[in-house]
N, CA, C and O atoms as a MOPAC input file, in Angstrom:
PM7 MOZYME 1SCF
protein

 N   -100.05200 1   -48.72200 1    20.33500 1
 C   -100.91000 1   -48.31000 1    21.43100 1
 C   -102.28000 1   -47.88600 1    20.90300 1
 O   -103.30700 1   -48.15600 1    21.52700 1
 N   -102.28600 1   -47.10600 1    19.54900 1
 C   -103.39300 1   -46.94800 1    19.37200 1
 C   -104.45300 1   -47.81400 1    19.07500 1
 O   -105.61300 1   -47.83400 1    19.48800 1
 N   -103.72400 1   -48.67100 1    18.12200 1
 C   -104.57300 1   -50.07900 1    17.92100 1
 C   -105.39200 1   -50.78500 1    19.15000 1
 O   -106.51700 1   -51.28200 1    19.10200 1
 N   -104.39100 1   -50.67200 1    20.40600 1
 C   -104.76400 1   -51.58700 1    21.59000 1
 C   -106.28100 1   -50.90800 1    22.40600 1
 O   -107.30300 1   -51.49200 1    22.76700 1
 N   -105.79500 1   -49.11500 1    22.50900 1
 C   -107.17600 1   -48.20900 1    22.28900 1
 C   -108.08700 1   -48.76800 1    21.59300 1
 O   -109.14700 1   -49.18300 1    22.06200 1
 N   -107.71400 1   -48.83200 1    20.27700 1
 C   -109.50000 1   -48.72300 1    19.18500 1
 C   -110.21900 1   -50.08600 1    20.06000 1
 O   -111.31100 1   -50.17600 1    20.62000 1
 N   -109.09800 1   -51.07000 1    19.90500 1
 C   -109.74000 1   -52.68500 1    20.13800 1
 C   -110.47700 1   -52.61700 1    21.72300 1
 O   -111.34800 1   -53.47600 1    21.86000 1
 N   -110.32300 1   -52.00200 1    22.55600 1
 C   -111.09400 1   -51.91900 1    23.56000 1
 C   -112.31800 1   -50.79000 1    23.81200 1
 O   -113.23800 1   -50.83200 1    24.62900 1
 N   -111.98400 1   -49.75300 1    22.79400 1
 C   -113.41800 1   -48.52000 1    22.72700 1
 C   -114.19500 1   -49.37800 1    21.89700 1
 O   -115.41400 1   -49.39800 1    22.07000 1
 N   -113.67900 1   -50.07800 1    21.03600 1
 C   -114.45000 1   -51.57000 1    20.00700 1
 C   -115.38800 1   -52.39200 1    21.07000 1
 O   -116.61700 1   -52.33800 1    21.01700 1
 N   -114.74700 1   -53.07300 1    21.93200 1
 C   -115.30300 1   -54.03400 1    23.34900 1
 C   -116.30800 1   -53.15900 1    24.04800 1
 O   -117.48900 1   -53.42300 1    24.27400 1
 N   -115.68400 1   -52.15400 1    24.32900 1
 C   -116.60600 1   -51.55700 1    25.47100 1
 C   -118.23300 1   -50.55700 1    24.37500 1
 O   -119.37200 1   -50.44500 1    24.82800 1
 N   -117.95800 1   -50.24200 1    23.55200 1
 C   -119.11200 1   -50.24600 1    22.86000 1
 C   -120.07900 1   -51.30000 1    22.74900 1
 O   -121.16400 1   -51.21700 1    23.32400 1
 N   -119.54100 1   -52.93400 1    21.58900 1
 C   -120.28200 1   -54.22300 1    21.53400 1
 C   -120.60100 1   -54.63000 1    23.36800 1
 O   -121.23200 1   -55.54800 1    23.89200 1
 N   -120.28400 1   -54.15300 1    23.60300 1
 C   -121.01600 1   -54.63500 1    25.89300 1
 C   -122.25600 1   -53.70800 1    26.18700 1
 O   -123.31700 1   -54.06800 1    26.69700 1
 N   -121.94000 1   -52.55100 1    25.80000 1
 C   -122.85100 1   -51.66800 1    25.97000 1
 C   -124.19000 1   -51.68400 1    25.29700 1
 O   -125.22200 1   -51.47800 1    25.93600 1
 N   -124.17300 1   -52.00600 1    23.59300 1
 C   -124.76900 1   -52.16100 1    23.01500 1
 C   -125.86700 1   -53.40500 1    23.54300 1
 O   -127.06900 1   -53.25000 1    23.75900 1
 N   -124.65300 1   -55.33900 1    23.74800 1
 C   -125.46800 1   -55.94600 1    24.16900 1
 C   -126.01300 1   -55.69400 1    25.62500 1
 O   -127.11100 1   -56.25100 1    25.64700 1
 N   -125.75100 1   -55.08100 1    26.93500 1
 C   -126.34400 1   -54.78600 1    27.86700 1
 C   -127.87200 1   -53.85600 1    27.76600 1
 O   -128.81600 1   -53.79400 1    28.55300 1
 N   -127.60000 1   -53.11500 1    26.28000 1
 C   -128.98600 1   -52.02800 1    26.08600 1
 C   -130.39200 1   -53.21200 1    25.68000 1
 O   -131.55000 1   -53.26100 1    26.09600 1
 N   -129.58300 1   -54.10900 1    24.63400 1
 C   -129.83300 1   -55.12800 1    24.03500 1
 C   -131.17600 1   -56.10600 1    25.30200 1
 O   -132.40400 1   -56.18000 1    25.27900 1
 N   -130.17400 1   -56.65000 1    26.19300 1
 C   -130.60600 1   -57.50300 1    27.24300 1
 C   -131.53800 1   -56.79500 1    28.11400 1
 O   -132.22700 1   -57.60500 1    28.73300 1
 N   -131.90600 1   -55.16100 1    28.48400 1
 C   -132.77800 1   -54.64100 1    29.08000 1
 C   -133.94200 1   -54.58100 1    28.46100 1
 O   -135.09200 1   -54.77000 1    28.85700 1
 N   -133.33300 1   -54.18800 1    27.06800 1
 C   -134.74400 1   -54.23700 1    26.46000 1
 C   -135.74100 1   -55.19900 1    25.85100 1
 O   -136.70900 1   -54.88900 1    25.15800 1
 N   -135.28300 1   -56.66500 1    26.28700 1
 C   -135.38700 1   -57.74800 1    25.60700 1
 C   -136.15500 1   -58.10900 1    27.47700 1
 O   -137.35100 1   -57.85800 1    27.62300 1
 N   -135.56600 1   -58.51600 1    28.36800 1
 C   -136.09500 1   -58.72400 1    29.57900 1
 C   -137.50200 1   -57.93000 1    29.53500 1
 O   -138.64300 1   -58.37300 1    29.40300 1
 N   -137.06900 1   -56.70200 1    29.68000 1
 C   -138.14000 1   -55.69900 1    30.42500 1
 C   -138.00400 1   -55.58800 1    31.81300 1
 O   -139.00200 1   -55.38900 1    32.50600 1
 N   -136.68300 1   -55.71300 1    32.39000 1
 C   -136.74300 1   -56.23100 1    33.90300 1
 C   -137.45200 1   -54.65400 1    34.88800 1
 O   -138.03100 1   -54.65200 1    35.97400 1
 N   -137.08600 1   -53.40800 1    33.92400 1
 C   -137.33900 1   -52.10400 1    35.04800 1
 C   -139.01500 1   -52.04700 1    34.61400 1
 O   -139.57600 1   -50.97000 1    34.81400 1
 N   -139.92100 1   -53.30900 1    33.95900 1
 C   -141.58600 1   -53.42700 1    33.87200 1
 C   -141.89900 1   -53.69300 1    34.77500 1
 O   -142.83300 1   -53.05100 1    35.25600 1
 N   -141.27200 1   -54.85800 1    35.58300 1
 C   -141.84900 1   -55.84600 1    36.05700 1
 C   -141.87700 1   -55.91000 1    37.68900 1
 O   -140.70600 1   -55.91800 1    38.06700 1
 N   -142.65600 1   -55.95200 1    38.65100 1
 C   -142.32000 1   -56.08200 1    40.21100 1
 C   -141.65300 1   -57.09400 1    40.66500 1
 O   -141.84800 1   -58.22700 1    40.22500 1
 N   -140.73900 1   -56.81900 1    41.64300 1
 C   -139.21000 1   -57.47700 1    42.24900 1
 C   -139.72500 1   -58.81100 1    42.31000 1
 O   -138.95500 1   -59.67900 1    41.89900 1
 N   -140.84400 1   -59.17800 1    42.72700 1
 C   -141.35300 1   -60.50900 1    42.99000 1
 C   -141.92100 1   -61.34900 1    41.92300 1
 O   -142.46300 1   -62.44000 1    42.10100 1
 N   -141.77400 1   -60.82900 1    40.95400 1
 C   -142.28600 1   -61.58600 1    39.60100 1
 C   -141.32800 1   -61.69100 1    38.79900 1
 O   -140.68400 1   -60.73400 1    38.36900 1
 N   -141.08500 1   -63.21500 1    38.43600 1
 C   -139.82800 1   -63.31300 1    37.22800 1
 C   -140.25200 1   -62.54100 1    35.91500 1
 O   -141.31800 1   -62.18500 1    35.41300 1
 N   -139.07300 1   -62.46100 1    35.63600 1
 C   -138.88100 1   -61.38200 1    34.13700 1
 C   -139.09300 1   -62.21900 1    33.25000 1
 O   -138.01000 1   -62.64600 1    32.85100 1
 N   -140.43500 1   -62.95100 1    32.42500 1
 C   -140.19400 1   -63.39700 1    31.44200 1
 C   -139.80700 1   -62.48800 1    30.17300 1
 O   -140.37100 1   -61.42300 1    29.92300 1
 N   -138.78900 1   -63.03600 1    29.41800 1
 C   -138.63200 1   -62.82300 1    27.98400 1
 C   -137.12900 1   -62.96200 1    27.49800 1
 O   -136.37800 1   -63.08000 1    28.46600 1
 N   -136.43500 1   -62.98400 1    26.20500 1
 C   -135.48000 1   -63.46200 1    25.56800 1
 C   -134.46500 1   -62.90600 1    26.42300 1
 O   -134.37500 1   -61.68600 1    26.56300 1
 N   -133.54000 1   -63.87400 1    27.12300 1
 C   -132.21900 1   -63.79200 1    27.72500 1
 C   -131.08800 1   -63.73000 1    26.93400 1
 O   -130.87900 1   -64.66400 1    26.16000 1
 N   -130.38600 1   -62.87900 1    26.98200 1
 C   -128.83300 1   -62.80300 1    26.41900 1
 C   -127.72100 1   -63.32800 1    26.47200 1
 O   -127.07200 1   -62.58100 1    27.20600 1
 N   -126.80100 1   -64.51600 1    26.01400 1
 C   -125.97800 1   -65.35300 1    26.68100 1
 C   -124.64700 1   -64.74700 1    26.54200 1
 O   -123.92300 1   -64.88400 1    25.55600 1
 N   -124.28700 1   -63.84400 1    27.94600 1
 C   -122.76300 1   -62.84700 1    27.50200 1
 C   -121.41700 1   -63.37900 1    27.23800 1
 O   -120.45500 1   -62.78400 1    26.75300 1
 N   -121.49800 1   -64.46000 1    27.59100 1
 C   -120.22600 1   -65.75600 1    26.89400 1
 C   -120.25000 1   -65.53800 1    25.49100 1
 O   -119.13200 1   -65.30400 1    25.03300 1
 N   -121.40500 1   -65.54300 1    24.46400 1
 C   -121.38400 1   -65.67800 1    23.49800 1
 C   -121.27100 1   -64.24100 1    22.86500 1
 O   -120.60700 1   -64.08400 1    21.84100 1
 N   -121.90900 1   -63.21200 1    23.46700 1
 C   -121.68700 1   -62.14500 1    23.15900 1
 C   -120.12100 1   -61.54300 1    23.19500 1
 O   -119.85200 1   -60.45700 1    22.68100 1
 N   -119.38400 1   -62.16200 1    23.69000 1
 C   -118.07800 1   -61.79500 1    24.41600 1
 C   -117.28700 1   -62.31800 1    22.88900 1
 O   -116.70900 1   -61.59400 1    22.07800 1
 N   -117.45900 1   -63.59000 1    22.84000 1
 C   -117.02800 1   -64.03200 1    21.61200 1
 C   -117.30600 1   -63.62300 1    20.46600 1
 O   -116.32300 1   -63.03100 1    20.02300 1
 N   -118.11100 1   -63.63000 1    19.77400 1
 C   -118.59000 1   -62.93300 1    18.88700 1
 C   -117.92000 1   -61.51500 1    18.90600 1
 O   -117.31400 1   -61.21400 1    17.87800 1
 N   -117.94300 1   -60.54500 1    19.98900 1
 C   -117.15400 1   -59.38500 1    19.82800 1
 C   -115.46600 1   -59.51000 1    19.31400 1
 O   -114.84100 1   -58.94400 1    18.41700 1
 N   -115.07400 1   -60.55300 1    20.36600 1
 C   -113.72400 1   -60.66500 1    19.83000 1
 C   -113.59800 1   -61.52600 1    18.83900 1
 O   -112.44600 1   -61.37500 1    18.43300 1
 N   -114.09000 1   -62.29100 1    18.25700 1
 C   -114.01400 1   -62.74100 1    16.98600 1
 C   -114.09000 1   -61.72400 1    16.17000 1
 O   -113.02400 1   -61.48100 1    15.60400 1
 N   -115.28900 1   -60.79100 1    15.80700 1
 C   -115.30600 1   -59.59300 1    15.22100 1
 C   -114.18800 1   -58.56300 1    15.23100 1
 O   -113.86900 1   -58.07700 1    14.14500 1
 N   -113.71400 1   -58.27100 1    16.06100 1
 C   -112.41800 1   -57.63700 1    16.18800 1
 C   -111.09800 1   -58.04700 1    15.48600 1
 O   -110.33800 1   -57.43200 1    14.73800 1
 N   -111.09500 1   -59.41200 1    16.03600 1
 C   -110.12800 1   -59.78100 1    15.00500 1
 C   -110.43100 1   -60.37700 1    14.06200 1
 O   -109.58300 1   -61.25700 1    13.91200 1
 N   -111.19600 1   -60.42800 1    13.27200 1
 C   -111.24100 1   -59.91300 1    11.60400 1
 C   -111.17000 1   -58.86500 1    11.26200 1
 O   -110.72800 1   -58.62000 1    10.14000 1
 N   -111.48500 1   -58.10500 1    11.91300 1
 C   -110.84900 1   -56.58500 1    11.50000 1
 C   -110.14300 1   -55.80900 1    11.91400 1
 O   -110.35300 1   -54.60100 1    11.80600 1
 N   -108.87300 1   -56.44900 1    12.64000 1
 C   -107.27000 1   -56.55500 1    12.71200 1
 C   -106.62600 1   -57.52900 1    11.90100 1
 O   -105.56500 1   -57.62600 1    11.28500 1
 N   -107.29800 1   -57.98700 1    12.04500 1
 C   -106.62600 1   -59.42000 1     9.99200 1
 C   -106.88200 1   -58.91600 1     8.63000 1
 O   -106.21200 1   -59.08700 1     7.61200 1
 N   -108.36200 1   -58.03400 1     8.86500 1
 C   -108.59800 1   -57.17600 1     7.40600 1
 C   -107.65500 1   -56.04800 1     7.22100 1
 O   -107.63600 1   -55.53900 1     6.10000 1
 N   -106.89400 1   -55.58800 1     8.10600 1
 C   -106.06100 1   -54.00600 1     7.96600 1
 C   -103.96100 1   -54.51500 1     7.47200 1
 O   -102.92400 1   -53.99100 1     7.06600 1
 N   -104.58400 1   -55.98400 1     7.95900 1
 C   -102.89600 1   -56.56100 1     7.44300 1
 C   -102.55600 1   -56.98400 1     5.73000 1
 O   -103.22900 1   -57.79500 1     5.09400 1
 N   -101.75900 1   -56.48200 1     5.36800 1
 C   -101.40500 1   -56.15900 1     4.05700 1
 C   -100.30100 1   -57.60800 1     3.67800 1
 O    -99.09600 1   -57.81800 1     3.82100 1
 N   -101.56900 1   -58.47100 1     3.08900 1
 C   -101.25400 1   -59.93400 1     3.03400 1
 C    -99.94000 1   -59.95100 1     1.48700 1
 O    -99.10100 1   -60.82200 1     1.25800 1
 N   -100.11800 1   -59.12000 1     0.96600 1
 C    -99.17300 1   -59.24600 1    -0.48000 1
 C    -97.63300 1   -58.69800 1     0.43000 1
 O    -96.57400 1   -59.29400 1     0.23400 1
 N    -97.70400 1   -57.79000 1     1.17600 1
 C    -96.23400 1   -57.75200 1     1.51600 1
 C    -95.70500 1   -58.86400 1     2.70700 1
 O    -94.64700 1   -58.97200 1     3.32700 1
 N    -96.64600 1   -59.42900 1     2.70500 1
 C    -96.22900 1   -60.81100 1     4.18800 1
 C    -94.92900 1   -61.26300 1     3.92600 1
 O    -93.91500 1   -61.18000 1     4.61800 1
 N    -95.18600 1   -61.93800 1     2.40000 1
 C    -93.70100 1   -63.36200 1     2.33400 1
 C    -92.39400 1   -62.56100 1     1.92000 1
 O    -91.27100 1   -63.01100 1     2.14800 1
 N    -92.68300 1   -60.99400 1     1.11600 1
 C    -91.39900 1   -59.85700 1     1.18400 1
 C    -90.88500 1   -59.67000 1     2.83200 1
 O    -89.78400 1   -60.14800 1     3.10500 1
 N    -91.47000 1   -59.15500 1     3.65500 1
 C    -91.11700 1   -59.47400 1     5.05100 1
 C    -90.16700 1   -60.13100 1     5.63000 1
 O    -89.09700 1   -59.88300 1     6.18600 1
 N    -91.00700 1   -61.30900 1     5.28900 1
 C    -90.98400 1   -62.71400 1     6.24100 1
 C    -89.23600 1   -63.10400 1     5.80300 1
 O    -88.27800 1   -63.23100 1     6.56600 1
 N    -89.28500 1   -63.21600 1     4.38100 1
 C    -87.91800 1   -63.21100 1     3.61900 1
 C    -87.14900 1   -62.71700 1     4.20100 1
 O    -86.20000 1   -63.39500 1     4.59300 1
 N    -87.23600 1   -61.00400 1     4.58200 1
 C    -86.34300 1   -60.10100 1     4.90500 1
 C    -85.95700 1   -60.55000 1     6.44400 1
 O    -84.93300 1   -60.46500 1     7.12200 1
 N    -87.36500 1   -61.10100 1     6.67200 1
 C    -86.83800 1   -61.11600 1     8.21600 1
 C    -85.55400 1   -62.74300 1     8.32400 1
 O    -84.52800 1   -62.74800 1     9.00400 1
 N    -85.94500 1   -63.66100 1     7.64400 1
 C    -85.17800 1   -64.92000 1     7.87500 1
 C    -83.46000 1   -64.63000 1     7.29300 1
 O    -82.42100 1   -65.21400 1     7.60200 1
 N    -83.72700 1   -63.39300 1     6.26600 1
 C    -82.54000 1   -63.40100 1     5.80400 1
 C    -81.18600 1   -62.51900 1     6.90400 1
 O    -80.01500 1   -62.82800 1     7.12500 1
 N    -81.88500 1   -61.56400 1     7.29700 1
 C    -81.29200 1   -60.21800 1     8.55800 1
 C    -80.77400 1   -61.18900 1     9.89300 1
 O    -79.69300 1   -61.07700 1    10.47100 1
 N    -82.26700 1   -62.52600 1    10.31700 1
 C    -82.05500 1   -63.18100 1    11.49600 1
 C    -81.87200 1   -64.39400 1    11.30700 1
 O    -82.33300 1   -65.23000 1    12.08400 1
 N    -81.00000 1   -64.78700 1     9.99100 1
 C    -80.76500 1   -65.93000 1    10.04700 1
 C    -79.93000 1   -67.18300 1    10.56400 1
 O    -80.14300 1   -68.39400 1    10.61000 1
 N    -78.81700 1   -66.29100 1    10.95200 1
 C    -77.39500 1   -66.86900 1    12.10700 1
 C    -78.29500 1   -66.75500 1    13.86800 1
 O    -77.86200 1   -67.50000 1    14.74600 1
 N    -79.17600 1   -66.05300 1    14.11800 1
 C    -79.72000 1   -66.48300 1    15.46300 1
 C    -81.00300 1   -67.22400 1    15.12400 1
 O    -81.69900 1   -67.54800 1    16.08600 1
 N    -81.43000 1   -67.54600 1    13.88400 1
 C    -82.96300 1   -68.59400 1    13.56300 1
 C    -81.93000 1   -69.88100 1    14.04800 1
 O    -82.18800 1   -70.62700 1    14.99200 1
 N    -80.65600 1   -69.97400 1    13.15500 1
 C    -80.20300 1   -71.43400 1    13.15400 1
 C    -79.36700 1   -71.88700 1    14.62800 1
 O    -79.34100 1   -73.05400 1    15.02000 1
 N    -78.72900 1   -70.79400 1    15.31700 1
 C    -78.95700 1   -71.30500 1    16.96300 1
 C    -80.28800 1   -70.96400 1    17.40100 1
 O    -79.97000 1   -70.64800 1    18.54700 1
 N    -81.23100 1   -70.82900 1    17.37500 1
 C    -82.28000 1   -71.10500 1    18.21400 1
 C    -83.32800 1   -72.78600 1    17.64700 1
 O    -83.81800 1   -73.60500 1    18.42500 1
 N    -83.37200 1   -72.81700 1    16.42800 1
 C    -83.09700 1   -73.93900 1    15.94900 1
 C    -82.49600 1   -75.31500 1    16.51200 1
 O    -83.09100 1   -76.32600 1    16.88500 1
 N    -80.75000 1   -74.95000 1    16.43600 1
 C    -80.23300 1   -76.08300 1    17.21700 1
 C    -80.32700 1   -76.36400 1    18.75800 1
 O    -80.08100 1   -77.43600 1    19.31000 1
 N    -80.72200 1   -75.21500 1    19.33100 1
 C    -81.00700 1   -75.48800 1    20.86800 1
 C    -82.35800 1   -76.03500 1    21.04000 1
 O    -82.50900 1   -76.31800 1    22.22800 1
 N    -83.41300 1   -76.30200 1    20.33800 1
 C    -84.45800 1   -76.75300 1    20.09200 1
 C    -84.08900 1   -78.15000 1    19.61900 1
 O    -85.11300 1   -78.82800 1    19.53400 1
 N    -83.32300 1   -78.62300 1    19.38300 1
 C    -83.28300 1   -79.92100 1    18.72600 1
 C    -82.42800 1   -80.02300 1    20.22600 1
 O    -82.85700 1   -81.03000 1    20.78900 1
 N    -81.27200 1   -79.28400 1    21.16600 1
 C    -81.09600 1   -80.26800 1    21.75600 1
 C    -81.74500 1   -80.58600 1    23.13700 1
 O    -81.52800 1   -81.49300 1    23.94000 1
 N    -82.50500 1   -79.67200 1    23.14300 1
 C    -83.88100 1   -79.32000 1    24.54300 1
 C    -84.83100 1   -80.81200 1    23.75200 1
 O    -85.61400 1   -81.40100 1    24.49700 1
 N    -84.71100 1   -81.21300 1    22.56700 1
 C    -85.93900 1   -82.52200 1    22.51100 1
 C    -85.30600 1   -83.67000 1    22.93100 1
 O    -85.71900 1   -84.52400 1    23.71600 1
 N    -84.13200 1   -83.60100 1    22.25700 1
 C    -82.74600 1   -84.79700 1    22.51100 1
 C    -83.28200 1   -85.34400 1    24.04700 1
 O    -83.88300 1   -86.36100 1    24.39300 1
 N    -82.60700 1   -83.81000 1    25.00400 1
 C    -82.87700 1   -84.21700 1    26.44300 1
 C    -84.23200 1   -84.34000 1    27.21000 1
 O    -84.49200 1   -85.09900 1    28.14300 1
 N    -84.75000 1   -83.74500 1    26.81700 1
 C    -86.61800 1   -84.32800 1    27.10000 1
 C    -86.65000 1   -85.69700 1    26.46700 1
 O    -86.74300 1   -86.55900 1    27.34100 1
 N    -86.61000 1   -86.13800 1    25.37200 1
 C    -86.40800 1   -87.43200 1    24.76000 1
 C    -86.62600 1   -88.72800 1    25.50500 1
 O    -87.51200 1   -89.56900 1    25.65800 1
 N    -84.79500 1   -88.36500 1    26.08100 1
 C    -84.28500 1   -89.25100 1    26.61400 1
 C    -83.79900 1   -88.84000 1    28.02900 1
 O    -83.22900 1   -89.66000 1    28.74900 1

C-alpha cells in the first residue's frame, strides 16, 4: 500500500509541476480573453508518459535483481505440482481452440 501511495504523491506532484510549467510558458493570466495566448504549449499525453515511465524505473531500480533467480527457483520448486497442472490445462485449452 505504501508503494501504491508514494507512486501517486510521485504523479500528482510531476502534474503539478507540469501544469506550473504550462502557465508559465503560455502566459495565459497576461493576456486579454480575446487574444490568443501565443507561446510554448505543453503536450500532457507526453507529460503523462514520461511521468510513468519515470516511475517505473524507479520501482525497477528498488528490485533486488541478484535475489530474482534464488526466488524464482524457490518459487517453481514449492509450486511445482500446480505449475505442471496449469501447464497441462494450457496445452489442452490450445488442443481445443486448435481444432
Amino acid at each position: 500500500m505504501r508503494a501504491v501511495l508514494g507512486f501517486f504523491s510521485s504523479l500528482a506532484l510531476g502534474l503539478m509541476i507540469a501544469a506550473i510549467l504550462v502557465v508559465g510558458a503560455t502566459s495565459v493570466m497576461n493576456t486579454p480573453a480575446h487574444l490568443h495566448a501565443t507561446g510554448t504549449l505543453l503536450d500532457y499525453v507526453s507529460v503523462i508518459i514520461g511521468l510513468g515511465l519515470g516511475l517505473v524505473i524507479a520501482v525497477l531500480g528498488q528490485i533486488s535483481w541478484s535475489e530474482l533467480p534464488r526466488r524464482l527457483a524457490q518459487f517453481v520448486v514449492h509450486h511445482g505440482y500446480r505449475l505442471r497442472l496449469i501447464g497441462w490445462a494450457a496445452l489442452f485449452v490450445a488442443v481445443l481452440i486448435y481444432f
